[in-house]
C-alpha positions in Angstrom: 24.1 -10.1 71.8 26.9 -12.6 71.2 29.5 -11.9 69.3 29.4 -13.4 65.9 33.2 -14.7 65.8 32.3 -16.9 69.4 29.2 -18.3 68.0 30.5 -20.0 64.7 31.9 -23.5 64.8 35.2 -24.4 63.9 33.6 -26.8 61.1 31.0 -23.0 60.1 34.5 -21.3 59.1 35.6 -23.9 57.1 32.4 -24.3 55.2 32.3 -20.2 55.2 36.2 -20.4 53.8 35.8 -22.8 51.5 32.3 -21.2 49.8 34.3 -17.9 49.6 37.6 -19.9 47.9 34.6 -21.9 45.3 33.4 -18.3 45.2 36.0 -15.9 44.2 38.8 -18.3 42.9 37.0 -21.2 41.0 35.1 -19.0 38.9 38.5 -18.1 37.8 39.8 -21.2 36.8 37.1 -22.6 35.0 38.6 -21.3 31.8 41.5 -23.5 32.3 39.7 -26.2 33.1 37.0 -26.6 29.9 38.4 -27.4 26.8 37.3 -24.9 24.0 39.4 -26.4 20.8 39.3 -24.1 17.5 36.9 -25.4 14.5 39.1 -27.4 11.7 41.8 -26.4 9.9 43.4 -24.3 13.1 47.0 -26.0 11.9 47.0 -24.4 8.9 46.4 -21.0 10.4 49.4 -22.0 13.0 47.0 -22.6 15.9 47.1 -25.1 18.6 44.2 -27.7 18.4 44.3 -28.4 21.9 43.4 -25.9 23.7 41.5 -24.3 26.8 38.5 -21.9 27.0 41.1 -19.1 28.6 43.5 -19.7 25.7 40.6 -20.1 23.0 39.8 -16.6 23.6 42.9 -15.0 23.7 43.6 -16.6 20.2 40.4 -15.8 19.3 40.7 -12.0 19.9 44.3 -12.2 18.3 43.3 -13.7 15.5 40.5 -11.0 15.3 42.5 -8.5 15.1 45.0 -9.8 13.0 42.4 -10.7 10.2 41.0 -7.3 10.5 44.2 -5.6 10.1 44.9 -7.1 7.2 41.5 -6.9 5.8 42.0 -3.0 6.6 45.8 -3.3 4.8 43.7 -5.3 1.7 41.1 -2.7 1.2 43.7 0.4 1.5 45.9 -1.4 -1.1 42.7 -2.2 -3.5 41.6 1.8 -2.9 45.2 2.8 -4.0 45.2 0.8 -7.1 41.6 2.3 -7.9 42.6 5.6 -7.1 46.0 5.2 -9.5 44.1 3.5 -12.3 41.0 6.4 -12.2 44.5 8.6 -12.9 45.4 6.4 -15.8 42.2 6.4 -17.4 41.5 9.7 -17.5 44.6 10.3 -18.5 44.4 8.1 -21.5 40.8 9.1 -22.6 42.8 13.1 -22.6 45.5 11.8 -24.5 43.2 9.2 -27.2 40.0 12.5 -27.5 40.0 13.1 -31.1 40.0 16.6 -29.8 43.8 16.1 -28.5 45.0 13.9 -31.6 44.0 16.5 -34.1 45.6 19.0 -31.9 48.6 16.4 -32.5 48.5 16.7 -35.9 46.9 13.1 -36.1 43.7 12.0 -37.9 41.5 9.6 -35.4 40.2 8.1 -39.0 43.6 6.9 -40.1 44.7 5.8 -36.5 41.3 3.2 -36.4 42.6 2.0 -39.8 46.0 1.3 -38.8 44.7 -0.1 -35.6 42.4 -2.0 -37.8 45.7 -3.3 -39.7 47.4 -4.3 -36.7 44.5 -6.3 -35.7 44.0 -8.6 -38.7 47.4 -9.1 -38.4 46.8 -11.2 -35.4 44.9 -13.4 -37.0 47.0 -14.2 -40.2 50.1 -16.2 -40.1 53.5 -15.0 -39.5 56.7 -15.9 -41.0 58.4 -18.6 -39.3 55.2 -20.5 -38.0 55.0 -24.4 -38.1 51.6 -25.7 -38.9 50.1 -28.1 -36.2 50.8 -30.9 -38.6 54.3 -30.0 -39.2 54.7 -29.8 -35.3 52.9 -33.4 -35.0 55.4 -34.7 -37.4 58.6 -33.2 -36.1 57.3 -34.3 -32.8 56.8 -37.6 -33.7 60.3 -38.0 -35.9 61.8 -36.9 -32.4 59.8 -39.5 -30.0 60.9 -42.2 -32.4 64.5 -40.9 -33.0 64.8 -41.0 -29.1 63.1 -44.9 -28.7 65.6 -45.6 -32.0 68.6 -44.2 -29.5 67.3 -45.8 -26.4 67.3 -49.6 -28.2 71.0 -48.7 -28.7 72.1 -47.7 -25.9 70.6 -51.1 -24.4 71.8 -53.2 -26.5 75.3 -51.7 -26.3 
């Protein structure tokens, strides 16, 4: 039997050398070679919109991750603030029990008349308020002092 090495063309190892080179390295490269551009609106999330399959998915996975960390952040926050309200609440609903203000010395019948007070209140006029035609008229007196002050100045 012949040896294998002696029985292979010079043009068989190139062909054999350049499948194994298309075979190992170009699979390789073909990231770098497709384009793979991000969908619209990549500037606004600082993202190049030119870019290559290799890069696409590296920014991809960043981006990933980065979203999901601060999804993760978002949620622990929003859990927090539940957590802390829940507190509040129940401490308020102690504090308001007609139980606990008549163990104040406090009458829950005369607090939902004075809260009852305090609410019509809102809906009666203060001291010091302008009607809306009063506020037309001063804001009209001023528009026309200022065209009256305007002419003069023009005219010199």
């Amino acid at each position: 039997m012949e040896n294998i090495i002696t029985r292979v063309s010079l043009k068989g190892w190139i062909a054999i050398f350049i499948i194994f080179i298309v075979g190992t390295v170009l699979p390789g490269c073909i990231g770098q070679i497709i384009d793979a551009p991000p969908p619209q609106g990549a500037e606004a999330r600082n993202l190049d919109t030119d870019m290559k399959l290799d890069e696409s998915i590296r920014a991809y996975n960043a981006y990933v991750r980065q979203e999901n960390a601060f999804m993760e952040s978002w949620a622990a926050n929003i859990q927090e603030a539940e957590d802390k309200a829940a507190q509040w609440a129940g401490v308020f609903s102690q504090l308001t029990s007609p139980e606990a203000l008549t163990a104040y010395g406090l009458n829950p019948a005369s607090g939902a008349i004075t809260a009852a007070l305090f609410g019509a209140g809102l809906f009666f006029r203060r001291p010091g308020d302008v009607s809306q035609q009063t506020l037309a008229k001063e804001k009209e007196d001023s528009f026309n002092y200022g065209q009256e002050r305007a002419k003069e100045i023009k005219n010199g």
